[in-house]
N, C-alpha and C positions, 0 to 999 in steps of 0.2 A: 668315930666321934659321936656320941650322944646326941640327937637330936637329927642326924641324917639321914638321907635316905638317899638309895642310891641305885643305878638301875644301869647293868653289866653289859658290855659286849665285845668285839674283839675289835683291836687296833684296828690300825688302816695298814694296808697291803698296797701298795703306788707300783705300776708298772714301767712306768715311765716318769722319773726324776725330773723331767722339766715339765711333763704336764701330767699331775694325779689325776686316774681315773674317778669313774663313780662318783656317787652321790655322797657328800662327806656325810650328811646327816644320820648316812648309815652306818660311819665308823666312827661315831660318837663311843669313847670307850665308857665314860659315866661321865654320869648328869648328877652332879648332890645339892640339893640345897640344904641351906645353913642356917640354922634358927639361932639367933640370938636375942633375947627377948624377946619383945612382940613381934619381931619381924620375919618377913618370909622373904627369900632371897636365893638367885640359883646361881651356879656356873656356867649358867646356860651358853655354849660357845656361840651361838647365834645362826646356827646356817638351815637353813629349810625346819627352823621349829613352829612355825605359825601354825601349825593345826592343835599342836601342845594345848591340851585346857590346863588350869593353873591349879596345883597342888594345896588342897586344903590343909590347914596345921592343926592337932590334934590339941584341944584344951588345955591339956596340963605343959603345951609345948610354947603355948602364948604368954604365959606368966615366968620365964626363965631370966636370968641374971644376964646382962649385955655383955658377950664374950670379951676378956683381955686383949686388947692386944697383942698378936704373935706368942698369945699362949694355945690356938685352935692346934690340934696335931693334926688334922688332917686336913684342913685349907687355912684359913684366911680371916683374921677379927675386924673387918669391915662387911658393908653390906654391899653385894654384887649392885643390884636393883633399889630403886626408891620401893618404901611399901605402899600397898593397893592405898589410892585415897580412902582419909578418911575411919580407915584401920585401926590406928597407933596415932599418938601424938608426935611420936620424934620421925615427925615425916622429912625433915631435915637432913642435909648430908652430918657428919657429927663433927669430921675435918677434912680438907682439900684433898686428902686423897681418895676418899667417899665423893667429895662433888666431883673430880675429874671424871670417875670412873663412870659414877650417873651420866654426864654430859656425852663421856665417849660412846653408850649405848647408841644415843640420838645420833650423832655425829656417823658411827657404823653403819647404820639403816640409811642416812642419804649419800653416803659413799656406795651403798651398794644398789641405792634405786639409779643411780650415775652409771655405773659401770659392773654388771653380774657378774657372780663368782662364775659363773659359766665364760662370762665372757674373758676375764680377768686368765682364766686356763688357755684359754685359744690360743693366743698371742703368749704364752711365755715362752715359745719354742722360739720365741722372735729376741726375745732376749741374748744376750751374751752370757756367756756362763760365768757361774759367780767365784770370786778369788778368792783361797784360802786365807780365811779370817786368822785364824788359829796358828797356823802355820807364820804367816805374817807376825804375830807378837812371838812365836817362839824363838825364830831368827835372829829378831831387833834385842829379845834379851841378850841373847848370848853373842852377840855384835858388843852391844854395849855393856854388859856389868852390870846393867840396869835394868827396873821394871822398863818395861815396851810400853809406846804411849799411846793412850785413843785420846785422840785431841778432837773435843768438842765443839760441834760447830752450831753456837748458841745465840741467840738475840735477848730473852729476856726468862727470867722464872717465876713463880709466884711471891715465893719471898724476899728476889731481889727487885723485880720490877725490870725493867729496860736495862743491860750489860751492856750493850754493845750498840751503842745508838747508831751508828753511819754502819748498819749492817749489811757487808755483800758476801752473800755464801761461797761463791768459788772464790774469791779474792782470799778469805780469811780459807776457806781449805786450802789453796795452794800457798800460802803461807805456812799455816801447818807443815804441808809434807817438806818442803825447801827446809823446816827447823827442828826436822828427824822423826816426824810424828810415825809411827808402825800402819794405825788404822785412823779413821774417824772415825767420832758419831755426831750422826746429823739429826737435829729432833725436829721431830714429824707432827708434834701437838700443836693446833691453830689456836685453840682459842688461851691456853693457859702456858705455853713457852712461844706464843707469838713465831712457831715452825710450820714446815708444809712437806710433804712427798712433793711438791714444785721443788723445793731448796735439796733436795737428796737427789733429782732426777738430773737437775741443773750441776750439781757436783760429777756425778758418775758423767753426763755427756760432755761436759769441758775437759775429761782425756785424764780425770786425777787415776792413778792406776793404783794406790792402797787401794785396801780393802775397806765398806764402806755398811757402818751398825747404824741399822735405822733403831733411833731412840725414841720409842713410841709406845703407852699402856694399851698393851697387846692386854683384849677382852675377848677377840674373837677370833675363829683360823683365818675368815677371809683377810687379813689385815698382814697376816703371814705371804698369801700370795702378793697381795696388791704389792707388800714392799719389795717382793721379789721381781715383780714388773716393772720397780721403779727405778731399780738398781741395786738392794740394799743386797750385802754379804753375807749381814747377818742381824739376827734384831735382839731385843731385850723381853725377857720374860718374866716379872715381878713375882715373885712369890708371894708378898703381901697381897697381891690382888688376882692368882691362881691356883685353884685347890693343886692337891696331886696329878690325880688324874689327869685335869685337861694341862700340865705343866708336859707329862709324858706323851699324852696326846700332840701338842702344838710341836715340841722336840723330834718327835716322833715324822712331822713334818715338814719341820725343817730339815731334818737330815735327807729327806726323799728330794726336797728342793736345791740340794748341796746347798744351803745355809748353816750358819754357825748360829745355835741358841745360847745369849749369856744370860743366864740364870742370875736373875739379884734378889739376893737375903741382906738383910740389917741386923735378924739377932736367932742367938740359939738354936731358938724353935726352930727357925725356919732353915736354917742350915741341916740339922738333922733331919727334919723333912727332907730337903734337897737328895743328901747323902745317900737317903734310903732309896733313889730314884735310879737305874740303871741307865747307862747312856750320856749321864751330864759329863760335857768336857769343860765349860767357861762357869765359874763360880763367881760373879759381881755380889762384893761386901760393901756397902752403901753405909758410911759413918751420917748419913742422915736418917732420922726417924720421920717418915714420911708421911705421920698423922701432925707432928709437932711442927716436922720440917728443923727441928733442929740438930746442932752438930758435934759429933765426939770422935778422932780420930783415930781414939783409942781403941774403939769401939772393932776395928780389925783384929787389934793385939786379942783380944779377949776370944774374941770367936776362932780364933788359931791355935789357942793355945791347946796342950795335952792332944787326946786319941783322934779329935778332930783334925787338927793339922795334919796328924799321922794319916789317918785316912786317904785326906787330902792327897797325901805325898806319895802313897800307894798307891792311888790311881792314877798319877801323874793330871790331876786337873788342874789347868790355870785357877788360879785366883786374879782378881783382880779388884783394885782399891778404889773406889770411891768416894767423891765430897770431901770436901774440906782439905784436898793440898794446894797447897801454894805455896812451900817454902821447902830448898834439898833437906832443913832437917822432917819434915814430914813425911818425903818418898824416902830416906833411909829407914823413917819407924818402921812404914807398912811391908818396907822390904826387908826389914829383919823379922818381920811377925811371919813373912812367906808368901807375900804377895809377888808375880812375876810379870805382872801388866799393872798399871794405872790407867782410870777413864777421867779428862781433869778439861773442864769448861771454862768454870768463869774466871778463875787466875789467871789463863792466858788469853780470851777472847777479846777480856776487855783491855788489854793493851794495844797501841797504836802499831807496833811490830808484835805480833805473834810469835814472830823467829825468836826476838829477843826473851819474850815472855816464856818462850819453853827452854832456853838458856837458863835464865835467872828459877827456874822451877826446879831444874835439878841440878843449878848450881855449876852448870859447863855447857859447853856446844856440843850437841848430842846429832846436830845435822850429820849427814849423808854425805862424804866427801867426793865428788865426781872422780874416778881414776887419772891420770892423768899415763897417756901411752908414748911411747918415745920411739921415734924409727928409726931405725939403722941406716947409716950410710952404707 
């Protein structure tokens, strides 16, 4: 992409699956920063870069037009970093998902003055090993006829405000899996989904045995291990807010970590981007625009359709739907577009049965029938 700069090395090499050797800083595969306008701004994944001095931008690279939206081919039409004070006028985030990303930098640095990525490696061997995410929703389709559910275990979002006021996380997860959920996700953002790695650690150690997506704007790898200390199975990795690179990178670590990475695109761009990436198995199609925050559930059918589906179908990669279901005719659209998971929050969080609320979602009891054995006289 014009205006980048980029600086080569080779993957990470992990000898041991529960606990990565080495110094990550040194299997940084590339570092680009992205100039859109007057801004300067990197990928920077964050782990041992403090010596880094800060890349000056070349005159004619300051006066440039503020990239599209999800039209960048090779990252991201947001800004990683706030620009240097002082700089630029639009020292401003432009929309919420610029402010989160800004906020989680800060957020990253006191999680890891708390607990080091050194130390964060120690103790994972102390962990239990993690469930097959992937496998879990391929099962629950082909059990039921239907997408497989990750049932969201949510309190509140930007643009709805508080969902779920009398919120207790295992209560509403064990709810879920009793009303046939495959997987959860649990969101880990404090200040802007009102979530915590407390409410994901509290689910995994109350004995829930799905498989368990920490829903969290992964900006940097330590956030990879932390959620893997915390319990998660598997986590979420934005496209909007991850060049290539560090997309194959963090993948590239989760699968060392036996985690499952779901990969979420909202449009085109970033789908082909995605596509072009070797290794992706969970493909998250997100009908919300996460600059606007608003919703089009069509927005699947479209990204499915023609050589991309095909692709899709080729590589045998889940898809999975996003935002905006709440009604059986909504999970029959995205399952006839080819989606074979749904990830679905607020329709059913904010119900006083959850059971009932994942009924009424796709239109029948999708729970889990306990067998029932009979003994012979």
């Amino acid at each position: 992409m014009e205006g980048s700069i980029a600086f080569r090395s080779s993957l990470p090499t992990v000898s041991n699956p529960s606990v990565p050797s080495g110094d990550d800083s040194k299997h940084i595969s590339k570092t680009q920063l992205h100039f859109s306008g007057n801004e300067r701004s990197g990928s920077n994944l964050g782990l041992n870069r403090s010596r880094s001095r800060p890349h000056e931008l070349p005159r004619s690279a300051r006066n440039r037009q503020p990239v599209v939206f999800c039209k960048a081919q090779q990252g991201i039409g947001i800004r990683r970093h706030p620009p240097p004070t002082g700089e630029i006028e639009d020292s401003k985030p432009r929309n919420i998902l610029e402010e989160i990303v800004w906020n989680k930098h800060t957020e990253v640095s006191q999680m890891k003055e708390k607990m080091s990525l050194e130390s964060v490696k120690s103790v994972l061997s102390d962990v239990p090993p993690p469930k097959d995410f992937i496998g879990a929703l391929k099962a629950r389709a082909e059990e039921t006829a239907l997408p497989a559910l990750i049932a969201e275990v949510k309190k509140a979002s930007p643009s709805r405000g508080v969902i779920q006021p009398d919120f207790d996380p295992v209560k509403i997860a064990q709810a879920y899996v009793k009303g046939g959920a495959a997987c959860l996700s649990v969101l880990t953002d404090v200040k802007y989904f009102q979530g915590s790695f407390e409410n994901l650690q509290a689910i995994r150690n109350a004995g829930i045995q799905c498989p368990l997506l920490c829903k969290e704007f992964i900006i940097d790898a330590y956030q990879l291990y932390f959620a893997r200390l915390k319990g998660a199975d598997a986590v979420l990795l934005i496209a909007s807010v991850l060049p290539d690179e560090d997309i194959k990178y963090m993948n590239s670590i989760c699968k060392a970590l036996g985690m499952a990475a779901l990969v979420e695109v909202h449009c085109t761009e970033e789908l082909d981007r995605i596509l072009g990436i070797d290794g992706v198995e969970l493909i998250g199609i997100n009908n919300r625009n996460l600059e606007t925050f608003k919703v089009d559930i069509r927005n699947t059918e479209k990204l499915l359709q023609g050589y991309r589906g095909q692709r899709i179908r080729d590589r045998d990669i889940i898809v999975v739907g996003e935002s905006g279901l709440f009604t059986p005719d909504d999970i029959a659209l995205v399952q006839r577009a080819g989606v074979r998971a749904v990830l679905v929050g607020e329709s059913i969080v904010k119900q006083k049965d959850p059971g009932a609320g994942i009924a009424g979602l796709f239109g029948k009891d999708i729970s889990v029938k306990p067998e029932v054995q009979t003994i012979a006289d």
